[in-house]
N, C-alpha and C positions, 0 to 999 in steps of 0.2 A: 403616792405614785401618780394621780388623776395631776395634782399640780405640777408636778415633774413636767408629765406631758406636755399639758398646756403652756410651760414654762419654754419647752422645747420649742412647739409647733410657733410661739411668739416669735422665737429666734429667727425661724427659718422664715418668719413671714416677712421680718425686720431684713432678713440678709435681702429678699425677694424686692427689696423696697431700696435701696440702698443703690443699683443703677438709674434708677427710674430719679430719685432723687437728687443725683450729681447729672443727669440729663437737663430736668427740671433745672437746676441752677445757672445749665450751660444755656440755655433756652432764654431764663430770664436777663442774664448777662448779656446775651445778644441784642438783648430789646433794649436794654440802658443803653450798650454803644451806641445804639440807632439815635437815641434820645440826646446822646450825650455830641454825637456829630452833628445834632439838627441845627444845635446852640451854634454853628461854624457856617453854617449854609447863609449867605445875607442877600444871594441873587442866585438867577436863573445859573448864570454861569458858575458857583461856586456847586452848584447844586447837580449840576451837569459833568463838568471836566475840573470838578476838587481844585477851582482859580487858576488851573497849568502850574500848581509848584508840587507835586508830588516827589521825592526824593527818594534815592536807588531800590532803599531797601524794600519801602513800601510797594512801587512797581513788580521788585521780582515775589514778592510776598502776596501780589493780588495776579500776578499774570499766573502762578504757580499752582495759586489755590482754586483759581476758576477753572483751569483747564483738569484739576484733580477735583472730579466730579464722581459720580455716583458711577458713569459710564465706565472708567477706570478701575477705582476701586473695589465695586462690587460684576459690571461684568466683564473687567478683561480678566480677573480672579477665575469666572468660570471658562471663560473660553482661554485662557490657561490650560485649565483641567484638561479641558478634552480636545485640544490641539495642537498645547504644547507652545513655544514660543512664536512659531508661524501663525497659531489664533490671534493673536495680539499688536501684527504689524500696522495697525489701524491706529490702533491706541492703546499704548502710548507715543511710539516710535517715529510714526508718521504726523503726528499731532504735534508731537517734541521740536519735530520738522518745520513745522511750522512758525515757529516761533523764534527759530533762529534765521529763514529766510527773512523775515520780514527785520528784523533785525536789521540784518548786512543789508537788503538791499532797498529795504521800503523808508522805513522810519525819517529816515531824514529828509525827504520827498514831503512825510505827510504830517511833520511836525513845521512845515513852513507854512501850511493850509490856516486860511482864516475862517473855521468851521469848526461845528463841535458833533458831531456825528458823521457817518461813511456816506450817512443818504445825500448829505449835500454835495458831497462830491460829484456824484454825477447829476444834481440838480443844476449845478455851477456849468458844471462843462459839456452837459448833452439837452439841457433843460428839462422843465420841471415832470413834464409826462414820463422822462427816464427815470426821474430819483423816484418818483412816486413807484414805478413798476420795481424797482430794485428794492424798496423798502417792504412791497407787498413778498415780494420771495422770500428777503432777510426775515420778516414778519413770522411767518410759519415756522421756520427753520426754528429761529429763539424758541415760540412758542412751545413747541417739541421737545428741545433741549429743556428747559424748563421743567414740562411735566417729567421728564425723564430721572432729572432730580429729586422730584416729591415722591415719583415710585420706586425711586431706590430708600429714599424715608420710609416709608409705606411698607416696606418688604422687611427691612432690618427690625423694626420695633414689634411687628407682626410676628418674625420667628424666637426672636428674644423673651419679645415678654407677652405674646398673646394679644399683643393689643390691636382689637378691629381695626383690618389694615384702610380700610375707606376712611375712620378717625384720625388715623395715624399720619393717611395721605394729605387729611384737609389741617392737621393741626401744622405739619412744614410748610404748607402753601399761607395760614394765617401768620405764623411768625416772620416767615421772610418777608410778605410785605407788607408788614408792620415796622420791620425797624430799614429796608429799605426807602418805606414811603417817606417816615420820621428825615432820615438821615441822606437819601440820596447818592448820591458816587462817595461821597466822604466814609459814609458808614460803609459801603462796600468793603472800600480798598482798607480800611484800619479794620474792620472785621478781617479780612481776607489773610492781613501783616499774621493776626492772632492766630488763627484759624490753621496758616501754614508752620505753626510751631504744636501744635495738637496734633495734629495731622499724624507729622513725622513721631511724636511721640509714641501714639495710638499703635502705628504701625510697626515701628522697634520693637513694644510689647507682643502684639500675637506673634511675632517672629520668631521670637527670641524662646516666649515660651513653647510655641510651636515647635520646631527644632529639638528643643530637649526633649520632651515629651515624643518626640518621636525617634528618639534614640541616639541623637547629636547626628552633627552635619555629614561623619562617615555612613549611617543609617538612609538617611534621604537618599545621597548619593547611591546608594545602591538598590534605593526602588523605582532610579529616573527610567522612565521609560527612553529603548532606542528611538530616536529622533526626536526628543522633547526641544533640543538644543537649536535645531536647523532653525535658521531666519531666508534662507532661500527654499526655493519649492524641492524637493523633493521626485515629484511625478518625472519625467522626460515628456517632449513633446510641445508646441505653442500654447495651448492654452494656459498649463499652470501660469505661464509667465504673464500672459496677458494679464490674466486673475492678481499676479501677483504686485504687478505695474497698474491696475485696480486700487488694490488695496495703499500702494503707498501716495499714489494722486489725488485720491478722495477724501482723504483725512488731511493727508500733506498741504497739497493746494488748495482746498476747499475749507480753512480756516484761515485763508489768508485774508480774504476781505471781507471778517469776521466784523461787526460793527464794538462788539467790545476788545477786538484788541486795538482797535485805530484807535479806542476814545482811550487806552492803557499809552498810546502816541501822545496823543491831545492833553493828556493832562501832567504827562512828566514835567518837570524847572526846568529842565532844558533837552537837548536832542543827543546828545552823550549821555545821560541817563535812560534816556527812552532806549535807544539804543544796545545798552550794557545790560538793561533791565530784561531785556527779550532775550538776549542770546543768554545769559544768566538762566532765565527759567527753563527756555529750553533744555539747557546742559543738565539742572533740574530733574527735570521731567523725566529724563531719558534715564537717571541715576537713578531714581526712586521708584522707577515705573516697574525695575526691575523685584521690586517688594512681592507685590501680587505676586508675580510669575512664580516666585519661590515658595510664598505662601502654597499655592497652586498642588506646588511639585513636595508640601508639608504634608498636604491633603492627602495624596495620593500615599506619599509612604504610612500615610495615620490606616487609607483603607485598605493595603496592603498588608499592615498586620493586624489587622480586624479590631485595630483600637474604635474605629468608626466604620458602621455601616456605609458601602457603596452604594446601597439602593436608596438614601437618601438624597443624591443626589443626580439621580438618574432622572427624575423628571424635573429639574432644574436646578445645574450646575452654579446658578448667581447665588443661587445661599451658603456656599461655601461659606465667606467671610462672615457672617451673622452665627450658625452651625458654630465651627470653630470657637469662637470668643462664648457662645453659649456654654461649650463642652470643654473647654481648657480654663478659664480666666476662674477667678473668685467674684465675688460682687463688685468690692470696688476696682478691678481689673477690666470686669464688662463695663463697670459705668464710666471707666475712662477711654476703654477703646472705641465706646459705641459714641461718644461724646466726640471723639479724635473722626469718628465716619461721618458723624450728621456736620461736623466742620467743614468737613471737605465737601459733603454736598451739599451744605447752605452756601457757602462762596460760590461757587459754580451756580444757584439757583439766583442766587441774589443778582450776581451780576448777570445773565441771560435777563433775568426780569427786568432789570434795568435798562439793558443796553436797546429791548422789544419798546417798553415804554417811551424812550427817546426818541427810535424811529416814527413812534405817532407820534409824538407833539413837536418835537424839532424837525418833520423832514414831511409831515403831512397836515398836522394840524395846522402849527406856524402858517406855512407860505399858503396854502389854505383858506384860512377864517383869520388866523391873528391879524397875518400883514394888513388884509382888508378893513380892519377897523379904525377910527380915528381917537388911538390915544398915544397917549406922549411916550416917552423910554421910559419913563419908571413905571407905569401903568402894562407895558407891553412885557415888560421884565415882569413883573410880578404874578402875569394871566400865563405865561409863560413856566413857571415857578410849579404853580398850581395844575394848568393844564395835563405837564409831566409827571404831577403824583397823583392824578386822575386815571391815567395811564396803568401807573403801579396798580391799581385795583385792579382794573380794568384787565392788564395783562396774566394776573397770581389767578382771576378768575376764570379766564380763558385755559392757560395753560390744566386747570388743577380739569377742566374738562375732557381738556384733548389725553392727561394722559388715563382718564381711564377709558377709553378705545383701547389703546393696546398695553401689556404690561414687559414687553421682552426692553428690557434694555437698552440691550449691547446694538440689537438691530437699527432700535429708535435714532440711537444716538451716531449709527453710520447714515441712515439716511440723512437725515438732516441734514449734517455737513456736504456727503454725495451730492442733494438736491443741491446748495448753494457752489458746490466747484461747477456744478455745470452751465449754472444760471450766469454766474457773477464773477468768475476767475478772472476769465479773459476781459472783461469791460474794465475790471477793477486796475487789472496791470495795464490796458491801454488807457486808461483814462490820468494813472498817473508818468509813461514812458512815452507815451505814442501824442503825434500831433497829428495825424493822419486819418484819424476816426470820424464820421459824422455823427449825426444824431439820430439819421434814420439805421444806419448800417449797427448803433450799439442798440436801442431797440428789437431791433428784427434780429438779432442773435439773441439778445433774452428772451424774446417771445419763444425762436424756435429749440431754444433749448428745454424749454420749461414745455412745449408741447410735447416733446420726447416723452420725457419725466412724465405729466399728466396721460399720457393717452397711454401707456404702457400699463398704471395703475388702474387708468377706469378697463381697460380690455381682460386684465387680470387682476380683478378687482380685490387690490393686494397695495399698501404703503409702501411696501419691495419687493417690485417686483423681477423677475430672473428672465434671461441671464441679469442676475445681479452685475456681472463684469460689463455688458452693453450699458445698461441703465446707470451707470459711473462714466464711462470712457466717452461715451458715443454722442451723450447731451451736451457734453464740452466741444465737441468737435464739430457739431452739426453748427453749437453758439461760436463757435469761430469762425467757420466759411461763413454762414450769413454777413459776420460784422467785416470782412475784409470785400464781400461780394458787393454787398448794398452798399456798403459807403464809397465803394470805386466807380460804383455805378451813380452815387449822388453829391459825389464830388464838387461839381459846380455850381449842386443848388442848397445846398445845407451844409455850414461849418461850423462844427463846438467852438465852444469859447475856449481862450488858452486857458491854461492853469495858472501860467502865471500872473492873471487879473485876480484870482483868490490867494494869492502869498499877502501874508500879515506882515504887516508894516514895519 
């Protein structure tokens, strides 16, 4: 009978072992691609914008899976829960937005650029004190996003399997740039192709079994809360609306002059792919974004008939998707779904880390220290090479700092963006529409925008600070009147360079 047991308790220790193991393989696998893209990297440029020959599938396969990050997956899941589809107009829908605007209206503007990063652009056309202030805002922002990913890692392995989530957090942060560093945009983007076929896999599963488990789709339906559906405000009166025109500008327009979706431009074969590949994820994004929500609305009819406790998610609704896959799946069911989450939030960390690293060595180091040196192009190419996976360290070790200051998610991952619509929108669209801007007038709207955003924080010494709806709206606005004030006002004495002296040959 003593063996029996021990026979048993082996079992359960081996089932206990059995996600943990098929994570482990997906972990190791990650780091071979990185290895196996390094062999393809033979210059700066290969290593930066993948040579410019990326092809369709690849693009909508790394646009898709970057923007299906942790912020997504694990907290639009909760703010699902407890707001219904209105929680969520941020991300996915607004984000989704994103990526079809630049589509239709950017893309072909910025695959004529003879530049491999966003910061040059306004290096090029407003000079170098601009790029450098645009890169320092873009800087934070990644950095953020970044951590935001490692502590959605951090959270998922912590409720699954126990494991000390400050390990958990620094073990994401060492693999991403590790087969980052190795492999560069190469390994990114073919990580990302794989990445977004796990993904959708991962995600069909908890659905599927969710849903039955909860008594099939007529079951759900009948414990949807009224108004889970609404995607317009509900309240009467201006504010909601304002709030609600918030929510879709800050996400929407505030991933537009995103420095990794230019370089998803910069590196397609040509500008019909770049093109096709944005409005593709988009459409995407918006189709699968729809998962959580439902997931969301599985949860809800699971703790409506007391299959799951609701006060486990009462003091944080982001555990939802970790919970669930704990409480429905078998082992090798967890070790595929949770292998299908850390996908999606390794693409999305990987590239943020990348796109941070670039802006230092391409848009600050570079014109900086590099151009001032006396060596030749292979010499400047190589310091260059290097310089940018100096960076990779340098950025996985920064971010894995800033994200433990704070652990909310869903929040981290709207500022960010918020801070950059209000800093960089408008420069970004003037700088490739407008001939009319000077250099003091795009300056002095970044500064005063970004003053907004900082003095509100330090006065309510808070990363978001409220009204949350001013500290979105109002920092784009203030960065607009300055840049049409100041440059009508120095019109005659300061003129950016056109764009069309950076169109590639």
């Amino acid at each position: 009978m003593v063996e029996k047991n021990k026979r048993k308790e082996h079992i359960l220790n081996f089932n206990d072992l059995i996600p943990l193991i098929i994570i482990g393989l997906f972990f190791v696998g990650i780091i071979i691609i990185g290895k196996i893209a390094s062999n393809k990297v033979s210059n700066s440029d290969d290593y930066l914008v993948a040579g410019r020959g990326a092809p369709l599938a690849l693009i909508v396969g790394t646009l898709f899976a970057t923007f299906w990050g942790g912020g997504t997956i694990i907290g639009a899941t909760g703010a699902a829960y407890n707001e219904g589809m209105f929680g969520v107009i941020e991300d996915p829908f607004a984000a989704g937005l994103a990526l079809i605007i630049i589509g239709l209206f950017f893309v072909k503007i910025l695959r004529k650029l003879r530049i491999r990063s966003i910061g040059e652009l306004y290096s090029y056309r407003f000079g170098a004190v601009t790029g450098y202030f645009a890169s320092a805002v873009m800087i934070p922002t990644y950095i953020i996003w970044t951590a935001v990913q490692f502590l959605a890692i951090g959270k998922i392995l912590n409720v699954l399997f126990d494991i000390n989530f400050t390990l958990s957090y620094l073990m994401a942060t060492v693999v991403v740039v590790i087969f980052t560093y190795m492999g560069g945009i190469v390994a990114v983007i073919w990580t990302d192709f794989i990445q977004m076929i796990i993904i959708f896999i991962g995600l069909v599963i908890i659905l599927v079994v969710g849903i039955d488990i909860a008594g099939g789709v007529g079951n759900v339906i009948k414990h949807t809360p009224k108004g889970f559906w609404n995607i317009v405000p509900a309240k009467k009166g201006v504010m909601p609306w304002i709030s609600y025109l918030a929510m879709w500008v800050g996400m929407g327009l505030g991933n537009i002059p995103s420095p990794d979706i230019a370089q998803r431009s910069f590196m397609a074969k040509d500008e019909k792919t770049a093109k096709k590949g944005m409005i593709i994820a988009g459409g995407l994004y918006w189709t699968i974004g729809f998962i959580p929500i439902i997931i969301a609305l599985v949860c809800i009819s699971l703790v409506s008939d007391g299959v799951i406790q609701g006060s486990i998610f009462a003091k944080d609704s982001e555990l939802i998707i970790p919970i669930l896959a704990k409480e429905l799946l078998n082992p090798i069911g967890i070790g595929i779904f949770v292998a299908s989450l850390l996908a999606a939030i390794l693409s999305s960390a990987s590239t943020s880390l990348f796109a941070t690293a670039v802006l230092f060595s391409n848009d600050i180091y570079k014109p900086l220290i590099m151009e001032k040196l006396d060596n030749n192009k292979v010499e400047k190419d190589k310091q260059m090479l290097m310089a940018t996976k100096s960076f990779v360290i340098i950025v996985g070790v920064l971010s894995a700092i800033c994200g433990l200051a704070s652990t909310n998610i869903y929040d981290l991952t709207i500022f960010a963006f918020t801070l950059q619509f209000g800093v960089l929108f408008f420069p970004f669209v003037i700088a490739l529409k407008a001939k009319w801007a000077t250099t003091y007038g795009i300056i002095s709207g970044m500064i005063a925008g970004f003053l907004v955003n900082l003095l509100g924080s330090i006065f309510q010494l808070s990363i978001i600070p409220e009204p949350w709806e001013f500290y979105t709206l109002v920092p784009a606005l203030v960065n607009l009147f300055f840049i049409v004030i100041v440059s009508f006002i120095t019109k005659n004495k300061n003129k950016a360079r056109a764009l069309e002296e950076i169109y590639l040959d």
